[in-house]
N, C-alpha and C positions, 0 to 999 in steps of 0.2 A: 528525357532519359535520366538517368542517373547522374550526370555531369550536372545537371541542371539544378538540382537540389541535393549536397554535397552534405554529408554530417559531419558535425566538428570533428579535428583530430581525434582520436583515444592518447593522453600524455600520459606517460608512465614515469615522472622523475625518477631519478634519482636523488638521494637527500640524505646531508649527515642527520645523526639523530639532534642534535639542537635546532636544526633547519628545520624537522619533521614538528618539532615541540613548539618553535616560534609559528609555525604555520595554525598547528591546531590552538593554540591559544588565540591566535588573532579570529580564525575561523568562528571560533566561541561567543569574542567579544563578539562577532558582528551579527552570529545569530541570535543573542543576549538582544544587541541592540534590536533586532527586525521584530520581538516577538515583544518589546517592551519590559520585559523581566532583566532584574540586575545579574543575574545569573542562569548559567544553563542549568550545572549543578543544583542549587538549590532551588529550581523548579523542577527538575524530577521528582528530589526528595520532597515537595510541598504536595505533587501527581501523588505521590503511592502512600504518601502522610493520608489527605484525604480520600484514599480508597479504600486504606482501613476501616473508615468510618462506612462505609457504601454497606447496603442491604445486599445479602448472599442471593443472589438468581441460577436458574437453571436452563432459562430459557431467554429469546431475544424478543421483547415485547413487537408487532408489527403497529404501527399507529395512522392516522394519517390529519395532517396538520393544517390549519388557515394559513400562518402566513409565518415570517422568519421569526418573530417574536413569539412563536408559538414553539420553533425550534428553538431556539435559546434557552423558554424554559425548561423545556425538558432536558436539554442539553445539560445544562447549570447540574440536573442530578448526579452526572458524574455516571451514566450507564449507557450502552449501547444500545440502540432500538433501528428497525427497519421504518421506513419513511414509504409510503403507498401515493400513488398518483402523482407523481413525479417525473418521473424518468419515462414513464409510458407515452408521454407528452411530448419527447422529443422526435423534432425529423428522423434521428439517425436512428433508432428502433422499430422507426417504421419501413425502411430500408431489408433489401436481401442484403445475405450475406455475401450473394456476389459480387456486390460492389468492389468489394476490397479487391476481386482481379480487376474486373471490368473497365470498375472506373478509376483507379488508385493505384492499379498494377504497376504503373512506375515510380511511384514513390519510395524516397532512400529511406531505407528501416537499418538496425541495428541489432545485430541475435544474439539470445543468449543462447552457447551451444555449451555441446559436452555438459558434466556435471556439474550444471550452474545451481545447485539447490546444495551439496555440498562445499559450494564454494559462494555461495549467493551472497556475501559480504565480505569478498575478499575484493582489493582495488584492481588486482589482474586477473580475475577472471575470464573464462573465454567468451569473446565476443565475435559476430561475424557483420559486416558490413554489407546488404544486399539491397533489391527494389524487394516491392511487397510482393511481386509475381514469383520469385526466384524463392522467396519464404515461406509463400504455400507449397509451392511444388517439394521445396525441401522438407516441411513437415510433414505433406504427406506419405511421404518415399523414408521415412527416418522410424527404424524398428529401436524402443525401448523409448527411453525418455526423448520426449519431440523435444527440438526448438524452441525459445519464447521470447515476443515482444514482449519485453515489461519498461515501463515506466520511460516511454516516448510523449515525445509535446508532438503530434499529428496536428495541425492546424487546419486541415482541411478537413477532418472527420472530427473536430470540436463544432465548424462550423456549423453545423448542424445537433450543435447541444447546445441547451438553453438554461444553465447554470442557477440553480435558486441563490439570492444573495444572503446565505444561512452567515456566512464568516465577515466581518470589518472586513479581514485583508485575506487574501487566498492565494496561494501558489500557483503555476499553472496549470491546467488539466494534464495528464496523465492518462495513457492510453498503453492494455493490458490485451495482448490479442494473443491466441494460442490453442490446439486444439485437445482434444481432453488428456487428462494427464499432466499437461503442465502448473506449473506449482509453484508459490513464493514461501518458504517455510518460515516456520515462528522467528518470531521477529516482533518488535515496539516501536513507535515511532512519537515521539514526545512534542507532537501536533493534534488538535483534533483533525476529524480525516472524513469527509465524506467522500463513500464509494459505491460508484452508479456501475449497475447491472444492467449492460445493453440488450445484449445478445448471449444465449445460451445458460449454463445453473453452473453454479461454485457450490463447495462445501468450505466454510471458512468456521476455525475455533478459534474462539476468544479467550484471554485467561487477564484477571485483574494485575492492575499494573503492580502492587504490593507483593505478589506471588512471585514477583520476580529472584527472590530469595529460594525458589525452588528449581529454577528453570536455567541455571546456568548460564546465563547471558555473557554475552562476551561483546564488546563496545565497537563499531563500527565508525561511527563519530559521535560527538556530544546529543547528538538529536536521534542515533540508530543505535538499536544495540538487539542481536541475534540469540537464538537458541538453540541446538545441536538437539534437541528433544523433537520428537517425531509423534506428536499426539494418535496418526491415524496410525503408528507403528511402532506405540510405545517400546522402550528398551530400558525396562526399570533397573536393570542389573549396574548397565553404565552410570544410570541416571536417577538413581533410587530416590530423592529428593520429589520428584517430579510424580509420585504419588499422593503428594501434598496438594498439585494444581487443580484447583479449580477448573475444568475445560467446559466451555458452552459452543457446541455445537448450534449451525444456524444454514441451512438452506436459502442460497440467495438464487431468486427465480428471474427472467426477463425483466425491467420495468421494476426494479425493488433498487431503493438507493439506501445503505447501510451504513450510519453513523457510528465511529468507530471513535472512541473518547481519546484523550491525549496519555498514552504509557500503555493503555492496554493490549498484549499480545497479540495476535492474529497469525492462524496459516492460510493460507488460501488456494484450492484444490480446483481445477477446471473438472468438471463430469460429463463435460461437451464441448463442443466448438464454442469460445466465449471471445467477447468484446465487453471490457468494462473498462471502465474512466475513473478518476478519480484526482480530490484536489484537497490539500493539508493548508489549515489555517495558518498565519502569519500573527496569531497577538498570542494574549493571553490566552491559556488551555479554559476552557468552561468551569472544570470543576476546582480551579485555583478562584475563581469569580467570588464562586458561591461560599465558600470558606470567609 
């Protein structure tokens, strides 16, 4: 039951503002130190330096690759593409979806409820604490915006992923369950990032990390930083700049795992019942490499 696998507290400090500044500084250095860069700051600005350089696309090239040196190179180009015969290979896409009652129904999850897409990088957001039985049942009994697992370490449902060794160093998998409707809005994250499509289709836009001078970002931490622009629901009045972005639309199907370069935006849209995974490299961004 539930007792049995306990998820960490949620801590909400309190903090004067020098306690908040010492924090995030050191926070910096040490994600400085994890990715090998002397700086957080000036590898962003090195990301969107070299994506200025990048050829303008409209589309996500689908490819399919020999071996991780084959992902590197393309990687190195500094552009998104879908990766083929990958993911389709794992146990766990070979699996129903009932599993998740059947055989996982008691595993402890963490919800994002209420208006987690308006609030999706804010530190108190609302969360709810359940098994995974209690979180179907809640999503499907939930009229307007459902519930969503985002960004859980699931150990028991990695067990059955079989991870390409694309990155040096990788974060841990990352497990995205939810049924349609739910959403991770625009947003960047200053890692490269692959993300496996298990189960079910996403609609995900991409927008070059350079573009971020259109798109209003607002800093969540030194590695996150958000967008209040709604690509599938543009509101250029608010956001008049954001005429400017560049948006690439991209169809991710069962069995598609999509490399996502370090700075470039993404929303990402469930249009079904979905299971996707996903895990952010630990060095150097690819397209700082190849500079």
């Amino acid at each position: 039951m539930l007792g049995k696998q306990k998820l960490p507290p949620r801590v909400l400090a309190l903090e004067t503002a020098d306690e908040a500044a010492a924090k995030k500084l050191a926070r910096e250095q040490r994600d400085a130190q994890v990715r090998g860069v002397s700086s957080i700051h000036e590898m962003r600005e090195a990301i969107k330096q070299a994506s200025r350089a990048l050829p303008a696309i409209t589309e996500v090239l689908r490819v399919r690759l020999q071996d991780a040196a084959a992902f590197r190179a393309r990687a190195m180009q500094g552009l998104p593409f879908l990766v083929e015969g990958v993911v389709g290979r794992w146990p766990l896409t070979q699996q129903p979806q009932t599993i998740l009652r059947e055989r996982h129904g008691h595993m402890a999850v963490r919800a994002r409820v209420g208006d987690y897409i308006g609030t999706a990088f804010a530190p108190d957001r609302a969360m709810q604490d359940m098994t995974m039985a209690e979180y179907l049942d809640l999503a499907e009994r939930t009229e307007g915006l459902p519930p969503y697992l985002g960004n859980l370490e699931l150990r028991e449902l990695n067990s059955m992923c079989h991870w390409p060794t694309y990155f040096d160093k990788m974060g841990p998998p990352r497990f995205w369950i939810g049924p349609v409707g739910t959403m991770t809005p625009l947003h960047c994250d200053y890692d490269d990032n692959i993300f496996a499509q298990i189960w079910g289709t996403k609609r995900i836009f991409l927008s070059p990390p350079h573009h971020d001078e259109f798109l209003y970002p607002k800093e969540a931490n030194a590695i996150l930083f958000g967008s209040p622009f709604n690509p599938e629901a543009p509101d250029y009045e608010h956001y008049p700049l954001a005429r400017q972005a560049t948006m690439i639309e991209v169809i991710v199907e069962p069995g598609d795992m999509l490399y996502v370069p370090a700075g470039w935006y993404h929303q990402v849209h469930a249009l079904s019942f979905s299971l996707s995974s996903n895990r952010w490299a630990r060095g150097v961004p690819f397209v700082m490499r190849a500079v």
